[in-house]
C-alpha positions in Angstrom: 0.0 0.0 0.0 1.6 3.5 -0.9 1.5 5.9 1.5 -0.9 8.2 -0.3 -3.4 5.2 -0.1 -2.5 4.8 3.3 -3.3 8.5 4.3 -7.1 7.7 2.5 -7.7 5.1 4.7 -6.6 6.7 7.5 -9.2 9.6 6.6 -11.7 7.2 6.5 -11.0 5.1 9.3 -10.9 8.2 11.5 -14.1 9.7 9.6 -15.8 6.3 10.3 -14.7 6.3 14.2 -15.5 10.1 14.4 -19.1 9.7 12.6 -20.0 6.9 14.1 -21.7 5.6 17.7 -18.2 4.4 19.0 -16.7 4.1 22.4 -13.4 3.4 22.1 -11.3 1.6 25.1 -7.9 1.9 25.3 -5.2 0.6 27.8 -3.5 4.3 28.9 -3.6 8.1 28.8 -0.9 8.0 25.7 -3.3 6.0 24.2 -6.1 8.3 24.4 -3.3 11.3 23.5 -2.4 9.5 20.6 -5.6 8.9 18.9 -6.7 12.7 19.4 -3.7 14.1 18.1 -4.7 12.1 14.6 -7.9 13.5 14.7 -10.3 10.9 16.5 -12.9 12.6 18.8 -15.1 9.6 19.6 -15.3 9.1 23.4 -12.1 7.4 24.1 -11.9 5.7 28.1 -9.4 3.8 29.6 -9.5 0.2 30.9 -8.3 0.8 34.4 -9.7 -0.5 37.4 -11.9 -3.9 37.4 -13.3 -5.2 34.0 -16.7 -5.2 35.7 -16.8 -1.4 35.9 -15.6 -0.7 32.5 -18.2 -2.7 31.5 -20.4 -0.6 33.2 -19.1 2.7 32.2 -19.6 1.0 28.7 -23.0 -0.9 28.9 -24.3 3.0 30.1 -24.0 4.4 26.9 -25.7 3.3 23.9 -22.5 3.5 22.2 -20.4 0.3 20.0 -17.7 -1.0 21.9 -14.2 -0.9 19.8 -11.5 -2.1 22.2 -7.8 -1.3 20.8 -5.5 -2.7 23.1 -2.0 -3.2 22.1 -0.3 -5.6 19.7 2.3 -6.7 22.4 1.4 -10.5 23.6 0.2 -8.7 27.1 -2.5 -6.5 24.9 -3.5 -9.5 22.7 -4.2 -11.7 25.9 -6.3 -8.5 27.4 -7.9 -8.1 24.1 -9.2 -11.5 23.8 -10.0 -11.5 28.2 -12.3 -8.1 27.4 -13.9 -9.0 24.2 -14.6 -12.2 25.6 -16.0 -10.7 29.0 -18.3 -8.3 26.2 -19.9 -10.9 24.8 -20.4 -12.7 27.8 -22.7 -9.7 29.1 -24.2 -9.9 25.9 -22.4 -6.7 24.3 -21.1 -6.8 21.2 -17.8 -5.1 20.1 -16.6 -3.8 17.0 -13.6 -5.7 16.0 -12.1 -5.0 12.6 -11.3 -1.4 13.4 -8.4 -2.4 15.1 -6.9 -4.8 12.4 -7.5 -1.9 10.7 -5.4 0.3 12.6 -2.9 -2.6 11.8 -3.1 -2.8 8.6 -2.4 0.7 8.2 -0.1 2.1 10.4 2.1 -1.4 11.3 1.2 -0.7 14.8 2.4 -2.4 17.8 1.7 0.0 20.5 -1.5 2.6 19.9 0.4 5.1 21.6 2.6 5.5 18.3 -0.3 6.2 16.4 0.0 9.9 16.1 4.0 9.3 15.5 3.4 6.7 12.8 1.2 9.0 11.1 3.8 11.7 11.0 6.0 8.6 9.0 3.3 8.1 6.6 3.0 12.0 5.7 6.6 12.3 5.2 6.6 9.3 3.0 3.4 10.6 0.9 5.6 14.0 0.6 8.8 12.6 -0.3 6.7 10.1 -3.0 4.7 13.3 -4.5 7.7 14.9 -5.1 
């Protein structure tokens, strides 16, 4: 993927988060600094404390559940323990957004997010030149 198509995607995935009834939970603050600084304004919340009252702060709102924990093996396990406690209590999250972020940033952590996007500008620059 060039990094022009790369910055297209990233318009619409952010568009799509923006637009849409998301809530997004993340693992940390630099997370949820991260994601504003490339533009996201959903609600963003942080998974600290007991998975019960996150679920609660979540089930409150009538808002889609899109949990973006890290690529690191201790965000995968998390993912898969919080998704799995979501649809347990009968919520359903939204789970191709993060593959998404993935896909087009080569993520590991989200807190590079804003950082990776500053790569993919400079690359679209240095390619429309």
């Amino acid at each position: 993927m060039t990094p022009l198509e790369k910055l297209k995607r990233v318009e619409k995935l952010i568009e799509k988060l923006n637009e849409g009834d998301f809530i997004l939970v993340v693992e940390g603050k630099r997370d949820v600094a991260a994601l504003a600084n490339i533009g996201i304004t959903a609600k963003i919340i942080t998974a600290n404390g007991r998975p019960e009252g996150i679920l609660k702060r979540i089930s409150s709102t009538e808002l889609k559940p899109v949990v973006l924990f890290d690529f690191d093996e201790t965000g995968q396990e998390r993912q898969s323990r919080f998704v799995e406690l979501l649809l347990a209590s009968d919520v359903v999250p939204e789970v191709q957004i993060r593959k998404e972020f993935k896909r087009i940033f080569g993520l590991r952590f989200f807190e590079e997010a804003d950082k990776k996007l500053e790569e993919i500008w400079e690359k679209s620059e240095k390619t429309d030149r």
